[in-house]
C-alpha positions in Angstrom: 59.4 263.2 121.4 56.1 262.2 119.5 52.8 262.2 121.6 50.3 262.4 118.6 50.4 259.8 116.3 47.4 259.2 113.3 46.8 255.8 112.5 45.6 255.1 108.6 44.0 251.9 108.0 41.5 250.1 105.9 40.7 248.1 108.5 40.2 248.3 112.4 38.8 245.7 114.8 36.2 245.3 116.5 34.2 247.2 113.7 35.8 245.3 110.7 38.0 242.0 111.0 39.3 240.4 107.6 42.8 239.6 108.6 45.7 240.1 110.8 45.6 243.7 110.2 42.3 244.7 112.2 43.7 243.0 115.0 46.8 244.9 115.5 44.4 248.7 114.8 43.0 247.2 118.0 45.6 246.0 120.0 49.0 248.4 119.7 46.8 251.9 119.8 45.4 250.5 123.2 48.9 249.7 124.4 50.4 252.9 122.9 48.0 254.6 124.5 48.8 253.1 128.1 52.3 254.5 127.8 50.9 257.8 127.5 50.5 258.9 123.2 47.6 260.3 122.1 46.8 257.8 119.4 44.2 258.0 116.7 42.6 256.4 114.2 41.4 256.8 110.2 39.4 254.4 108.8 36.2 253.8 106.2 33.1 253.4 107.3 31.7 250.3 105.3 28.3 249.1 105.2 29.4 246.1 107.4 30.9 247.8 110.0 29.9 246.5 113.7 29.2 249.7 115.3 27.9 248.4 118.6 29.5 247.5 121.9 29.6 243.9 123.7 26.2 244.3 124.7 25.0 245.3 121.2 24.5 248.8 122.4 24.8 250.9 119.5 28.0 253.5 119.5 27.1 257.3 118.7 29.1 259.0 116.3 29.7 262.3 116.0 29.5 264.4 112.6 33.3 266.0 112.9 33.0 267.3 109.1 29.8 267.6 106.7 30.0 267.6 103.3 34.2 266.8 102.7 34.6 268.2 98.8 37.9 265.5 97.6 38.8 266.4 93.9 40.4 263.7 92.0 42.4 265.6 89.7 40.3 264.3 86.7 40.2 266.5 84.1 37.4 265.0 82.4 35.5 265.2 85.6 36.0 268.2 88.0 33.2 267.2 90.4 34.9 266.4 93.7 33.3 263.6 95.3 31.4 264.1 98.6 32.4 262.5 102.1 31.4 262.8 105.5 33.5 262.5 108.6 32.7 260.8 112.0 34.1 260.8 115.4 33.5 257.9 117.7 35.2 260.0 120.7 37.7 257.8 123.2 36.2 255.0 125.2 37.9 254.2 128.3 41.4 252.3 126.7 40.1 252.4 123.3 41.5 255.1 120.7 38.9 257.7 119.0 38.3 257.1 115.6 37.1 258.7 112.8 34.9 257.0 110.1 35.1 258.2 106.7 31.4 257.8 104.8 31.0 257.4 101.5 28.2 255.4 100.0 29.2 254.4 96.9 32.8 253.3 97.5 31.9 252.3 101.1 28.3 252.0 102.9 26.8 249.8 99.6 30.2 247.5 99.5 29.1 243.8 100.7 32.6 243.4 101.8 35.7 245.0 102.5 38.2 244.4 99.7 38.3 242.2 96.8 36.8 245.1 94.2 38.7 245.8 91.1 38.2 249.6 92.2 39.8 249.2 95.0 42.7 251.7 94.1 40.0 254.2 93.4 38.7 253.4 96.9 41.8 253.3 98.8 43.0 256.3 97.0 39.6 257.9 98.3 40.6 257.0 101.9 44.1 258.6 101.8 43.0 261.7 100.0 39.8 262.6 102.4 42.2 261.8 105.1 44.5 264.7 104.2 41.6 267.1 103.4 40.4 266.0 107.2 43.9 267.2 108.6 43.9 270.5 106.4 40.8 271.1 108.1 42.1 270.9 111.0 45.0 272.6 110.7 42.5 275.9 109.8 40.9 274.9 113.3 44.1 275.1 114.9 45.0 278.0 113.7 41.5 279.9 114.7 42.3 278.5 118.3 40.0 275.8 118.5 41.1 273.3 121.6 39.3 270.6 119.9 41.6 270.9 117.2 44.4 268.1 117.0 47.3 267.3 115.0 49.9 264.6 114.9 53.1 264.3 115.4 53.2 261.0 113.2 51.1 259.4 110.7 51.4 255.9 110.6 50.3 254.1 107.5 49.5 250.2 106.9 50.0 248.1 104.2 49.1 249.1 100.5 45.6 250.7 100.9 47.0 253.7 102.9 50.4 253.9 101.0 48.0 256.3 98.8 48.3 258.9 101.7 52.2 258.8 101.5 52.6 259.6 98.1 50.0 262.4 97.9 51.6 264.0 100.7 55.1 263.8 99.7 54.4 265.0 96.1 50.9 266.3 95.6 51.5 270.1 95.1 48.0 270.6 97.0 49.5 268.5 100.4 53.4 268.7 100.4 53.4 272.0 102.4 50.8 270.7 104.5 52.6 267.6 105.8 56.2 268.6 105.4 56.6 269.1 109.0 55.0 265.7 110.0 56.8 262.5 110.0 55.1 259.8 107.9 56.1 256.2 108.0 54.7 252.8 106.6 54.2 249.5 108.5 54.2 246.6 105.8 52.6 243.6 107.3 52.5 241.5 104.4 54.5 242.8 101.2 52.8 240.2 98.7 49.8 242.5 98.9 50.8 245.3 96.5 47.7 246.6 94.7 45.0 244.9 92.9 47.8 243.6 90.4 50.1 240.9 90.8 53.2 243.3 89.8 55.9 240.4 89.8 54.4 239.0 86.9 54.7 242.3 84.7 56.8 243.0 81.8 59.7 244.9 82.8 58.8 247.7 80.7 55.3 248.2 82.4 56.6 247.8 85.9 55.7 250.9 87.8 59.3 252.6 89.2 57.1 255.6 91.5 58.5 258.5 89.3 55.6 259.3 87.6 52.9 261.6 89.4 50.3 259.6 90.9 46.9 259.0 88.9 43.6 260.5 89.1 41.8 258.7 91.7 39.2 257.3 89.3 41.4 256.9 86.4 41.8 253.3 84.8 46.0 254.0 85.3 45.9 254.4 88.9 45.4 250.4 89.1 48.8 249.8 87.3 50.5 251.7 89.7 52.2 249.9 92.5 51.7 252.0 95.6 53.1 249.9 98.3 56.6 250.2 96.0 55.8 254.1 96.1 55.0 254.0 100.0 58.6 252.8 100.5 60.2 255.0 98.6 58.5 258.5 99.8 58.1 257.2 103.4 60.1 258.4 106.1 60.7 255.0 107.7 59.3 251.7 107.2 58.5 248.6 109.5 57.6 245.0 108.9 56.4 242.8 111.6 59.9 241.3 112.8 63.3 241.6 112.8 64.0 238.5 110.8 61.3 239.5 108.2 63.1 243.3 107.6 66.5 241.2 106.7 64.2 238.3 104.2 63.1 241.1 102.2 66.5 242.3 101.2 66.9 239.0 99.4 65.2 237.6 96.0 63.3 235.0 97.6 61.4 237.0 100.3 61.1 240.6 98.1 57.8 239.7 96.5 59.4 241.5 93.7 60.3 244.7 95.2 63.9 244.0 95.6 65.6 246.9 93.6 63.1 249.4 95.5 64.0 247.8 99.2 67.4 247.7 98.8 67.6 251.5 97.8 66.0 252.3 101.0 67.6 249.6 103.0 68.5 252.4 105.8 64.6 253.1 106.5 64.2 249.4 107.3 63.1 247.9 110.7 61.5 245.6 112.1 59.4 245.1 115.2 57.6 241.7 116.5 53.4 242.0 116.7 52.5 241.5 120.4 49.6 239.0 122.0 46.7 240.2 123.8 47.6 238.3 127.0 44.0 239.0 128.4 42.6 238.0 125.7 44.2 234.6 125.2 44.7 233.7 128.8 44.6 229.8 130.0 43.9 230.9 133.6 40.5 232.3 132.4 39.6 230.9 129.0 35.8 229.7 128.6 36.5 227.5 125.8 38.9 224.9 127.0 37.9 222.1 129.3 40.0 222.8 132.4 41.9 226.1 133.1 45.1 226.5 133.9 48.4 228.5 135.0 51.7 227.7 134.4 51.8 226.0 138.1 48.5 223.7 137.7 49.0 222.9 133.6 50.9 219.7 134.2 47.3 218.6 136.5 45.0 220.0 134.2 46.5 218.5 130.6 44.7 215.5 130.6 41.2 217.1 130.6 42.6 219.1 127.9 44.1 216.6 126.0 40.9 214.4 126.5 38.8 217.0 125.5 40.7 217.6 122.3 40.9 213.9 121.2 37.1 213.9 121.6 35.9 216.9 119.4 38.8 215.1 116.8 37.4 211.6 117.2 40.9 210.3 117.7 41.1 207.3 120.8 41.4 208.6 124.2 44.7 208.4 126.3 46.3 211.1 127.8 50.1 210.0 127.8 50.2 209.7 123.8 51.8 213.3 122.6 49.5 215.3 120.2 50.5 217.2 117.3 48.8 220.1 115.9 48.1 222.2 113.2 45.8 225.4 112.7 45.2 227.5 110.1 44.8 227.8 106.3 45.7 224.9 104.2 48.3 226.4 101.6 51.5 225.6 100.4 52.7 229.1 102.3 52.0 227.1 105.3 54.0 224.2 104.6 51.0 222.2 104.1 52.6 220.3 101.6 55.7 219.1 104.2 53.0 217.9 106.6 51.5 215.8 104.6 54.8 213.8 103.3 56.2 214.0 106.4 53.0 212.6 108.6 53.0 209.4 107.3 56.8 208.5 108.2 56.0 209.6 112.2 52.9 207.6 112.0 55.4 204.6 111.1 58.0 206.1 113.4 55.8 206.7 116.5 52.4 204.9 116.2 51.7 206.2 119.2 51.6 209.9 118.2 48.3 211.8 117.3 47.6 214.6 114.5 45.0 216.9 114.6 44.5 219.2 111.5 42.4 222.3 111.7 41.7 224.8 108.7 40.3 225.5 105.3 42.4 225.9 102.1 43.0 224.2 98.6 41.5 221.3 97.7 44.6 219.0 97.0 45.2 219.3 100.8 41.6 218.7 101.9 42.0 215.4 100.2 45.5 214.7 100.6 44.3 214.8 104.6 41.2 213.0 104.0 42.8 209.9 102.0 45.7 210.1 105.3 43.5 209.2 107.4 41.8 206.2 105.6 45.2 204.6 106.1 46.0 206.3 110.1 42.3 206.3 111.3 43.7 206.5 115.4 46.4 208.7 114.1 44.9 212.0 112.3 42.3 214.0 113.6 40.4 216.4 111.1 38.4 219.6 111.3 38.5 220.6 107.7 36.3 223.6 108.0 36.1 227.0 109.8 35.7 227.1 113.7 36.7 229.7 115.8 36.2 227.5 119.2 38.7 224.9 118.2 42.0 226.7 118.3 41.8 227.4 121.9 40.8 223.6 122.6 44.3 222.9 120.1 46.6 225.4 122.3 45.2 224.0 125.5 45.3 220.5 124.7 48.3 219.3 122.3 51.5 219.3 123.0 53.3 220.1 120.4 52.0 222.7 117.4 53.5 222.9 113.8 54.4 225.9 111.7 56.4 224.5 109.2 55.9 228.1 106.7 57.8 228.8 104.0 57.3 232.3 104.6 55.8 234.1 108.0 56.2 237.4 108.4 55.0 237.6 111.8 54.0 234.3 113.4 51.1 235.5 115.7 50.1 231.5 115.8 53.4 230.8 117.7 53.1 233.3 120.4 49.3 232.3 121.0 50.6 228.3 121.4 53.6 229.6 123.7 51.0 231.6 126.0 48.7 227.8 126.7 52.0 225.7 126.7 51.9 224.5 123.2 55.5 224.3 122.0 55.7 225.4 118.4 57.7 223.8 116.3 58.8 225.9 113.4 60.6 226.5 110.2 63.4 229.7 110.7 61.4 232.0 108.9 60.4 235.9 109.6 58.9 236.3 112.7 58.8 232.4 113.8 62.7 232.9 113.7 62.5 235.8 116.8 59.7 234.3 118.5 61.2 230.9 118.8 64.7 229.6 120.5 65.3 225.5 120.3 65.3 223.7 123.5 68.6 222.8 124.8 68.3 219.9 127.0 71.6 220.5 128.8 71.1 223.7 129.9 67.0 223.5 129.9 67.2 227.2 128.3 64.8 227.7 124.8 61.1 227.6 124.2 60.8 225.2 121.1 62.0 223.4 118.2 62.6 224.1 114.4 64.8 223.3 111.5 65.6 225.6 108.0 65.6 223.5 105.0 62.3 223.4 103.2 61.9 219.5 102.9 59.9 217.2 104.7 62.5 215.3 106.1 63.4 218.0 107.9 60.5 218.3 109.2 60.2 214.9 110.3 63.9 214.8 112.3 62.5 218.2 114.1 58.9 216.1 115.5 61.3 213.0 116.1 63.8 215.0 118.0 60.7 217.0 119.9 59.1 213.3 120.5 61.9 212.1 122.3 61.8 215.5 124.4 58.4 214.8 125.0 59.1 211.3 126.6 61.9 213.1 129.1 58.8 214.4 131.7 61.1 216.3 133.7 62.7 218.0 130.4 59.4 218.6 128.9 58.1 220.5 132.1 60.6 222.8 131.8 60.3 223.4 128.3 56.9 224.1 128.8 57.5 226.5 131.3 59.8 228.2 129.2 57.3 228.4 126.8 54.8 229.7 129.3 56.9 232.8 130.0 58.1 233.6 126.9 55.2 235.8 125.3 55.8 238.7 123.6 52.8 241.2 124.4 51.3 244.0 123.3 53.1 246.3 125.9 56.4 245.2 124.8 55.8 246.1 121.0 54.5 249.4 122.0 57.9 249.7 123.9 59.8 249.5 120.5 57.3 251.9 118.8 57.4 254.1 120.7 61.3 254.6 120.7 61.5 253.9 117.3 58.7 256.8 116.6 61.5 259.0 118.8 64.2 257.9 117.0 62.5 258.6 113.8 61.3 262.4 115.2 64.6 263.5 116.2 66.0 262.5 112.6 68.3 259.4 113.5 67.5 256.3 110.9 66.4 252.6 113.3 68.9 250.4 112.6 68.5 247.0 111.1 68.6 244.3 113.7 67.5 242.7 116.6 66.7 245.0 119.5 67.2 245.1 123.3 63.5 244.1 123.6 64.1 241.0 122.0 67.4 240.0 124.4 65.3 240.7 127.2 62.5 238.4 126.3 65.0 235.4 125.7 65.8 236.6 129.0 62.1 235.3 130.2 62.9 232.0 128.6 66.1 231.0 130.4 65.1 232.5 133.6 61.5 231.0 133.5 62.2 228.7 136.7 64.0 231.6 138.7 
């Protein structure tokens, strides 16, 4: 069974957090780790890294290697470029990690991404990595015990697809890594270079069969590594079951159809967990009242007044609040909102709408001309605040996530964990997180409906409205919702055996594991 497993990343949390990403570096190596794997991590060292603790103490790193010589297989230039390697050594649960430094393509970067070198620095990242573990394969092989080498290296998204391809093809790497398992977790398959690669003519479309370019060549740009990731990987993962089966069809492929289907058999998907100390009701500082699933039903009106206050909307507990949070795109189903709001206004002028979030313009103002004609209906915060959300979870009743694609849904199972039902479009990981309520048997955690329209979404916050009005019905559904979190724990569960399963050369089939019965499981047994 694997025990070591090598995380590659552009970005890890705490020291970096740009999106989703970081957040999961952080969270599934601590909850690997619990179940006993020796997990570690590979990341750049940027010049914004936050290399401090909590209390703003500076972390010591550790020079691992000096001087790291990475060639880039230019001809015209046979310099190799020059990198250092740091160790921040294991803290308590945390995983060491080991910062690649580099000024120029890292330390005197303002941000993260966003750089039309990018490839060139991502490249960078993949290569040094590789020249880190041929290093230490030499130390093994003197006997040094503080020599390590994994079992599994476990790339994310685009930026360290790089890594797979070198070491699958490069003549300098292939017998180096040809013993090691080396799979891909895709957490948003839009993002597939510094190109937009759907939009190419067919003829300039990258296939993967060339050899990779120089790392500072012009050429390496137009090829599509995330495509070549997937093809050279051993297995590949997206971030839920539902998601792994969208991206076999046209709609959800981003363009990488032909390449997806070919290696339908390395497919899988598994569900992001929630930091459930992190986002915890019982102990939150931000909310007005804490609760637990036993003392919500006391508490929600100090939430709920404390919400309608920081929106400005009229005070009265017994009105049910609707919610949205997050970024104002069409993606999100922005669009549906905004044609659907007005009819539930009309239908039930006693329901509330608060709108969090930042995004196109055409939404800002389609909101902001709403609420000219619903002033003591919609609530606005049309600008970034990272207090807010917890004040939404704690405090509506009722959360929208009407996306026309969501590969993961993290949203929904932070709403589920404060007893904010989410109500949902069947997409990607919404569609595993999320079962609809049954009133006859008072089994599922939510609502949702399929069809991209707003009317759709309107019969969904009808039917949920009328829920809400049924107190005894809505307590249990809350409940349910309450004990229906996926965590952190459980995702490392399926990692883990899928890392085994992937070691012992069996192929993770494509659909909807145990794990996932046994969490519906939580839902209809929440009262038990």
């Amino acid at each position: 069974m694997a025990k070591k497993i090598l995380f590659l990343s552009a970005e890890v949390a705490p020291f970096v957090k740009v999106g989703g990403l970081s957040q999961v570096m952080y969270f599934l190596p601590r909850a690997l780790r619990r179940n006993g794997l020796d997990v570690r991590i590979f990341t750049p060292k940027y010049g914004t890294s936050k290399l401090a603790d909590a209390a703003g103490k500076k972390l010591e790193l550790q020079s691992d290697v000096q001087n790291l010589a990475v060639r880039s297989d230019d001809a015209e230039s046979e310099k190799p470029l020059l990198c250092n390697v740091l160790a921040l050594r294991e803290r308590g649960a945390d995983a060491p990690v080991y910062f690649l430094e580099n000024r120029e393509y890292y330390e005197l970067r303002e941000n993260v991404f966003g750089y039309i070198d990018d490839p060139t620095r991502f490249a960078l990242l993949s290569r040094s990595c590789l020249e880190w573990l041929r290093i230490q394969k030499e130390r093994l092989a003197r006997g040094d015990k503080n020599a390590w080498w994994p079992d599994i290296v476990h790339c994310h998204d685009w930026h360290a697809s790089y890594f797979i391809e070198m070491a699958r093809r490069h003549p300098d790497y292939r017998e180096l890594m040809k013993n090691t398992c080396i799979v891909l977790t895709v957490h948003n398959f839009r993002y597939q270079g510094v190109y937009d690669f759907r939009f190419m003519r067919e003829e300039e479309k990258d296939d993967g069969e060339k050899p990779l370019a120089p790392i500072r060549s012009k050429e390496l740009a137009g090829q599509n590594i995330l495509l070549r990731g997937i093809r050279y990987a051993d297995a590949v993962t997206t971030v839920s079951p539902t998601h792994a089966r969208e991206i076999l069809t046209p709609e959800y492929s981003e363009g990488l159809l032909a390449v997806l289907a070919q290696n339908q058999q390395k497919l899988h998907g598994i569900l992001n967990g929630l930091d459930t100390e992190e986002f915890d009701p019982a102990v939150d500082k931000r909310i007005a009242k804490i609760y637990s699933s036993y003392t919500y039903f006391r508490r929600k009106e100090a939430n709920k007044t404390d919400l309608q206050k920081a929106f400005g909307l009229p005070i009265d507990p017994n009105v049910p609040v609707i919610a949205f949070s997050g970024r104002l795109t069409s993606q999100k189903g922005i669009d549906l909102i905004l044609e659907a709001a007005p009819r539930v206004f009309e239908a039930r002028p006693d329901a509330q709408l608060v709108v969090l979030g930042t995004g196109d313009e055409q939404f800002r103002q389609g909101f902001t001309e709403l609420k000219k004609h619903f002033p003591n209906n919609l609530g606005l915060h049309l600008f970034s605040n990272f207090e807010l959300p917890r004040k939404i979870f704690a405090g509506a009743d009722l959360m929208l996530i009407p996306s026309s694609f969501e590969p993961g849904g993290i949203i929904a199972l932070e709403a589920l964990r404060y007893g904010c039902v989410p109500l949902v479009r069947r997409t990607g990981g919404l569609n595993d997180i999320v079962t609809d309520f049954d009133p006859n048997s008072g089994e599922g955690n939510g609502f949702s409906f399929r069809e991209r329209s707003a009317w759709a979404l309107f019969g969904a916050i009808i039917e949920a409205l009328a829920i809400h009005r049924q107190s005894t019905q809505w307590h249990r559904l809350v409940r349910n919702a309450m004990a229906s979190v996926v965590t952190w724990d459980d995702a490392a569960e399926e990692y883990e055996n899928w890392y085994e399963r992937i070691c012992t050369g069996r192929r993770p089939p494509l659909a909807l594991t145990d794990r996932f019965s046994k969490i519906l499981g939580k839902i209809f047994k929440a009262d038990s």
